[in-house]
MIKOLKOL-38669 format. One record per residue: residue number from 1; residue in one letter; z, y, x of N, C-alpha, C in turn. Coordinates in steps of 0.001 Angstrom, whole numbers, plus 524288, in hexadecimal, padded with zeros to 5 digits. Each point is the difference from the previous one (the first is absolute). Layout:
  resi  resn   n_zz   n_yy   n_xx  ca_zz  ca_yy  ca_xx   c_zz   c_yy   c_xx
   NUM     A      Z      Y      X      Z      Y      X      Z      Y      X
...
***
This chain:
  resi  resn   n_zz   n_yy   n_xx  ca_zz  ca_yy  ca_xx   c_zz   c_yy   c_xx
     1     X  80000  7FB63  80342  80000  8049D  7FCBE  80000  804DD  8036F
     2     X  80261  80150  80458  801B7  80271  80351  7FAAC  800C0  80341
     3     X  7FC53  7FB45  80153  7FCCC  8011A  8028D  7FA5F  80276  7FDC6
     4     X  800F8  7FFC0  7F9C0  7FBD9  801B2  7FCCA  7FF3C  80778  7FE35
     5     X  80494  801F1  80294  80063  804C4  7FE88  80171  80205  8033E
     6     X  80129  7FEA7  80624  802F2  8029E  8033D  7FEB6  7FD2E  8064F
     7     X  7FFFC  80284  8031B  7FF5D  7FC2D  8060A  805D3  7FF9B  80200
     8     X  80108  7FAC8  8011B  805E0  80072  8010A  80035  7FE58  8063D
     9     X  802FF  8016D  803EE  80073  7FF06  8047E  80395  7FFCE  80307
    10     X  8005F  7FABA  8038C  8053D  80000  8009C  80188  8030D  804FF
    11     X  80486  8036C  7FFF6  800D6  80339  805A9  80264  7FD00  80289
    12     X  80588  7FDAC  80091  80592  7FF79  80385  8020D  7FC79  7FC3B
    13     X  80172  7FAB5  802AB  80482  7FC51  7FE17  804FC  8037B  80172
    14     X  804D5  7FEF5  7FC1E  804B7  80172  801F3  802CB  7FB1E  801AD
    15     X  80434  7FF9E  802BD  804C3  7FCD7  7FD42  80412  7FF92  7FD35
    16     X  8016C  7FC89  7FD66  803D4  8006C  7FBB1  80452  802F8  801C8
    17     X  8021A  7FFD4  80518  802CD  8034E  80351  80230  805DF  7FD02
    18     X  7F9D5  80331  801DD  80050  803DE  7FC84  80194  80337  7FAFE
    19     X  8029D  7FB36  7FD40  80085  80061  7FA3F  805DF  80055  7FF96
    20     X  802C7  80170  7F9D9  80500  7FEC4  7FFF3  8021B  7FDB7  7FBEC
    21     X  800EA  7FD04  7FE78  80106  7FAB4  803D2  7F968  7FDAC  80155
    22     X  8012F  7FE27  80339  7FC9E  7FD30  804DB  7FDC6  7FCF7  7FCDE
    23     X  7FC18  7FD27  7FC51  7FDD2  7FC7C  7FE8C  7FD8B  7FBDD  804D8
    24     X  7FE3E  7FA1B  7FE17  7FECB  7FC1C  803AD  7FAC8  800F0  800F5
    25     X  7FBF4  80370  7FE6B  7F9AE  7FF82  7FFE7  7FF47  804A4  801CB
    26     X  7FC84  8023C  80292  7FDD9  803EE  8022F  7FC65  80286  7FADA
    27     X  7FF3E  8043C  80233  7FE3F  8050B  7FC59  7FA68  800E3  802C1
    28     X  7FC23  80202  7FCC8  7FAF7  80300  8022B  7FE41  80659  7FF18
    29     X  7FE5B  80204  80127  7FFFA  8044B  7FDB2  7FA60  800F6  7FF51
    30     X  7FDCF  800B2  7FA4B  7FA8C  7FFF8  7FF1D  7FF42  80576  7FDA2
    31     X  7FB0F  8034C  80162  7FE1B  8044F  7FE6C  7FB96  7FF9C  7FD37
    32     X  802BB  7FF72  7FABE  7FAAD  80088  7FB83  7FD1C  80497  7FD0A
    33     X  7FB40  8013E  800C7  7FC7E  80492  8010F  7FBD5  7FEE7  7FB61
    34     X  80043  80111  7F942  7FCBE  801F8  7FD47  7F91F  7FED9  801D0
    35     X  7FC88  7FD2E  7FDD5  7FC08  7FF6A  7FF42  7FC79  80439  7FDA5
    36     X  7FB3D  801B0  801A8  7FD75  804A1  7FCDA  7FD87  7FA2C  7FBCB
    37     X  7FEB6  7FE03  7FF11  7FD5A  7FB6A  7FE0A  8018B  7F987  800BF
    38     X  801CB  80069  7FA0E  801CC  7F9CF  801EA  7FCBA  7FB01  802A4
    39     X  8036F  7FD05  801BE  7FCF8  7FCAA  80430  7FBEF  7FBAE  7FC85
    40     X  80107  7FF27  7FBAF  7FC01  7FD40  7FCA4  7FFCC  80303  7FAEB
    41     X  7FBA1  7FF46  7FC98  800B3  80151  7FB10  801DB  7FC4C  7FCA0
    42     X  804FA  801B9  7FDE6  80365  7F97A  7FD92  8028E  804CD  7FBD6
    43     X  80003  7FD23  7FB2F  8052B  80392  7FD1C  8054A  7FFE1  80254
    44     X  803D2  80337  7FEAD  80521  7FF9E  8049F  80232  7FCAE  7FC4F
    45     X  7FFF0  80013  7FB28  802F5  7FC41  7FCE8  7FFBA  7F8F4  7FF1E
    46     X  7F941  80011  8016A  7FEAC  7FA4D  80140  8027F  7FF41  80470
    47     X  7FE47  8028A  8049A  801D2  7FEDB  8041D  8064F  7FDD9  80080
    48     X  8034D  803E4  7FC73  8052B  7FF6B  80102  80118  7FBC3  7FDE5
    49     X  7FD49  7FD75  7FA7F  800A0  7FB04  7FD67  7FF3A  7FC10  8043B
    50     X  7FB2D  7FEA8  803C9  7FE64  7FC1F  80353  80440  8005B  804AB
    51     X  801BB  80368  7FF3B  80455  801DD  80585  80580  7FD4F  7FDBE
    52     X  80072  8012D  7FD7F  80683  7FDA5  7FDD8  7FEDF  7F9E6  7FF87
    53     X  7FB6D  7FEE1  7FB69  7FFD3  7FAA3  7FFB4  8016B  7FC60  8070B
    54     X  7FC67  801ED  801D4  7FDD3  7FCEB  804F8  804AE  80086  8042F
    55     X  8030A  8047A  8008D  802EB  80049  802FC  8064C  7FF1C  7FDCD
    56     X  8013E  80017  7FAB6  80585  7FFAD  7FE40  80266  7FAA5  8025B
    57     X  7FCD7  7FD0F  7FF18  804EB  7FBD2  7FFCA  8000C  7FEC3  80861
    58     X  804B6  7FED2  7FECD  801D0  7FFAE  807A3  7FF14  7F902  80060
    59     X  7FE32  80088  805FD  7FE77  7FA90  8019F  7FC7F  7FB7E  7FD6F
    60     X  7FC55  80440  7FD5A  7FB44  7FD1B  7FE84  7FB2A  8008A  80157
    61     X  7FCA4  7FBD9  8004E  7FD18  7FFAB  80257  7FB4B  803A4  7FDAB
    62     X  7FDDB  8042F  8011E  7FB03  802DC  7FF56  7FCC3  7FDB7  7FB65
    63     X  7FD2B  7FB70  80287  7FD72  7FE07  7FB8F  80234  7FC23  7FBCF
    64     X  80462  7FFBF  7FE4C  800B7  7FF53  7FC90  8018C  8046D  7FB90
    65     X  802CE  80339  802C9  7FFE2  80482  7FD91  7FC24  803BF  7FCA0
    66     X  7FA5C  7FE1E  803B3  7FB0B  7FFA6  7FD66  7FE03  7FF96  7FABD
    67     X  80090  7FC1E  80033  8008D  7FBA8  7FC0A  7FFDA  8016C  7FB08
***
């Protein structure tokens, strides 16, 4: 979704270090920068439907999700 309306890029990993309290996973820091034109012509609302379907459920496999 993010990549359809915007260029996102990653600058600097942090470490959890940095934080307070300290979490176990490291941090990234990404600079996302507005598109003059989206990257495909897709409705945003289809898109967001194929986006949730396909990506909601955790630890499944792509193509079944398909499906």
């Amino acid at each position: 979704m993010c990549q359809q309306s915007c260029h996102a890029e990653n600058k600097f990993d942090l470490p959890g270090s940095v934080f307070v309290p300290p979490p176990k996973v490291s941090a990234t820091l990404v600079v996302v920068k507005p598109r003059v034109e989206p990257l495909a012509p897709a409705p945003l609302d289809a898109l967001e439907y194929v986006c949730r379907q396909v990506f909601g459920q955790r630890r499944k496999l792509l193509s079944n999700a398909i499906k």
